[in-house]
C-alpha positions as CSV (number, residue, x, y, z in Angstrom):
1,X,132.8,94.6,88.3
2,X,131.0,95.7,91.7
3,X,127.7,95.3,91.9
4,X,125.0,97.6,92.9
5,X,123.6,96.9,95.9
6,X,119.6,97.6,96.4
7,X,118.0,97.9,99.7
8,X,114.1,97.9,100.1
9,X,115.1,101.9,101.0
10,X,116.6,102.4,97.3
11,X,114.0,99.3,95.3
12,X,111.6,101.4,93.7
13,X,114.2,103.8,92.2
14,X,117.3,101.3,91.5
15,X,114.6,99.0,89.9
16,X,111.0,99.6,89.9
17,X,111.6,103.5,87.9
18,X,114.5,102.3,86.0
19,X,114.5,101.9,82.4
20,X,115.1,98.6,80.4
21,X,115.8,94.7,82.0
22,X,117.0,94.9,86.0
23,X,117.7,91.7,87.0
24,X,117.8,91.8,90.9
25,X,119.9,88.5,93.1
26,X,118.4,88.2,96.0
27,X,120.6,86.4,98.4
28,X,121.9,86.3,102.0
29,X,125.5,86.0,103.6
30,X,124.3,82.1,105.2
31,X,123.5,80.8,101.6
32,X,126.2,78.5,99.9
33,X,124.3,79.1,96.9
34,X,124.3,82.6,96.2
35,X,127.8,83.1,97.4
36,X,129.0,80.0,94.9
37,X,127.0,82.0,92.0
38,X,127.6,85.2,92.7
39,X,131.1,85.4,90.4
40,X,128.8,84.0,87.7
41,X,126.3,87.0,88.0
42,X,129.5,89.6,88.6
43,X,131.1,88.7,85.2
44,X,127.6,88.6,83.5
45,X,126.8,91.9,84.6
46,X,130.0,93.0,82.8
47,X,129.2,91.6,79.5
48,X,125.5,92.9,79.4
49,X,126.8,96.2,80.6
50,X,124.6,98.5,79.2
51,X,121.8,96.0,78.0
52,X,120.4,95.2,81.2
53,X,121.2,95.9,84.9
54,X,122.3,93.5,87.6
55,X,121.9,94.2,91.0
56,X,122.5,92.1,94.6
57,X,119.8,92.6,96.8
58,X,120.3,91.1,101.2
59,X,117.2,89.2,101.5
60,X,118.3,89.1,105.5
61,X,118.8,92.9,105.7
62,X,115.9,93.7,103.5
63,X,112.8,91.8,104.2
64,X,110.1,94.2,102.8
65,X,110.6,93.6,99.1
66,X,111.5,89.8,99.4
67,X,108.0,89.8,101.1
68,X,106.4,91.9,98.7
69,X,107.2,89.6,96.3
70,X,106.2,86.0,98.3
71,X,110.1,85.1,98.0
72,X,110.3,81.6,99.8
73,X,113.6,80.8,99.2
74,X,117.4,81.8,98.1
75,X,119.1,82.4,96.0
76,X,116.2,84.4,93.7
77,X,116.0,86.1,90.7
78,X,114.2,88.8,89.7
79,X,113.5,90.2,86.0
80,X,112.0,93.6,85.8
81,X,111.6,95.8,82.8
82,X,110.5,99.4,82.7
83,X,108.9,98.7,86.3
84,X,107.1,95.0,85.7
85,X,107.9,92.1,87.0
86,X,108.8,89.3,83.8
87,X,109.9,86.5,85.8
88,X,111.4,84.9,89.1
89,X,113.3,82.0,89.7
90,X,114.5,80.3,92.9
91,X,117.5,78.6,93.0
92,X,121.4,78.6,91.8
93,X,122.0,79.0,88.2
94,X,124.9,78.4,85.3
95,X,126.3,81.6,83.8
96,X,124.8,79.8,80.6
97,X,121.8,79.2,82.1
98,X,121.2,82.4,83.7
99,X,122.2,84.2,80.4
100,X,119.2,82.4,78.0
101,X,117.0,82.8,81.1
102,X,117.7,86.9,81.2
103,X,118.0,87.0,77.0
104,X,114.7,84.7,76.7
105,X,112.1,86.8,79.0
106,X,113.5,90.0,78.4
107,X,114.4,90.3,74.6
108,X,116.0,94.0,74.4
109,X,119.1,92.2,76.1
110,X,119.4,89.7,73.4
């Protein structure tokens, strides 16, 4: 599945307005870590199609929101629901983990 991919031009209406859980990757095309979890978060974003949204956001090409947000490193993950920020976390993830850790802080996914 191909993910969306949010600039800081499309944020506030891909994620910030949207509906239900968004979890936004932050990442950047130098980072070993995001690229070696990034099949993780593809083939999770298939199986909670239509529970929650992932999304790939360039830290490198985007620096407003990363900013915004007092992102200080990558790769990092954003939960948002109905326009709040739930949680962040820096730093490569399991599928496993990075399913409890979406299903635990927002519960509608679960």
């Amino acid at each position: 599945m191909a993910l969306a991919e949010i600039t800081d031009d499309n944020f506030e209406a891909e994620v910030i307005q949207a509906t239900g859980p968004v979890v936004v990757d932050l990442w950047a095309e130098w980072c070993g870590s995001c690229k070696q979890m990034m099949p993780a978060f593809e083939q999770l974003a298939g199986e909670l199609d239509g529970k929650a949204k992932l999304v790939k956001f360039n830290a490198d090409e985007n620096p407003m929101t990363p900013g915004r947000f007092g992102v200080r490193g990558l790769p990092t993950l954003l939960i948002f629901e109905n326009g709040k920020l739930l949680s962040m976390k820096t730093g490569a993830m399991t599928k496993t983990k990075l399913a409890e850790w979406i299903k635990e802080t927002a519960p509608s996914v679960a």
